[in-house]
N, C-alpha and C positions, 0 to 999 in steps of 0.2 A: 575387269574391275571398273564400277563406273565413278569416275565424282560426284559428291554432291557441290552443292555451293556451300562456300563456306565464309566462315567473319576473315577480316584479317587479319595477318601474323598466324592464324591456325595451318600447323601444319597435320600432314600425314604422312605416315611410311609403308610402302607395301614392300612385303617381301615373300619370294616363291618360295616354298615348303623344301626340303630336299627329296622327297619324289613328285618332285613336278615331271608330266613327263610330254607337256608342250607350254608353245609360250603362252604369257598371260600379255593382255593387250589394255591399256589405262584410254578408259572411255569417257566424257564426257559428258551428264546428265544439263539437263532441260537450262536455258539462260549460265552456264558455264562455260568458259575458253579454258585450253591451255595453251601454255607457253611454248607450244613447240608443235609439228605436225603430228605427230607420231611418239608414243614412249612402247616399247615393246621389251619386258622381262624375258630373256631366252635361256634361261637355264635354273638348275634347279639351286636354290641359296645367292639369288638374283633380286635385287631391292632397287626403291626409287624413294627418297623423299620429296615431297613438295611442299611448297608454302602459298597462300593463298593471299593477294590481295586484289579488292576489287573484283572477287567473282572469277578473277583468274587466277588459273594452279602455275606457279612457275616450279623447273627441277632446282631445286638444292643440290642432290649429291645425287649419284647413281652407284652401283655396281654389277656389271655380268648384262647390262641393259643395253639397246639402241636408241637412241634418241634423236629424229629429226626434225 
């Protein structure tokens, strides 16, 4: 999943299907950061929210996720 850029305060939440059956990887589109190295959903009913200020996605909450 890539980001886009976004206003701030705007959040988003992805979450993996329950037949997910590999992980989903949170990418970064064109003049966008996030807040962390890495987000990787590893299982299937595995979520990430993030919030968006200044062009950059920080995580809110996770579940079932890696995050570095």
């Amino acid at each position: 999943f890539t980001l886009p850029s976004g206003d701030d305060g705007q959040e988003v939440t992805v979450i993996v299907g329950s037949t997910a059956s590999a992980a989903v990887s949170i990418l970064t589109g064109a003049g966008v950061t996030l807040g962390a190295t890495s987000i990787s959903l590893d299982a299937a009913n595995s979520s990430v929210t993030l919030r968006c200020f200044s062009d950059k996605w920080y995580v809110v909450s996770s579940h079932a996720a890696t995050i570095q």
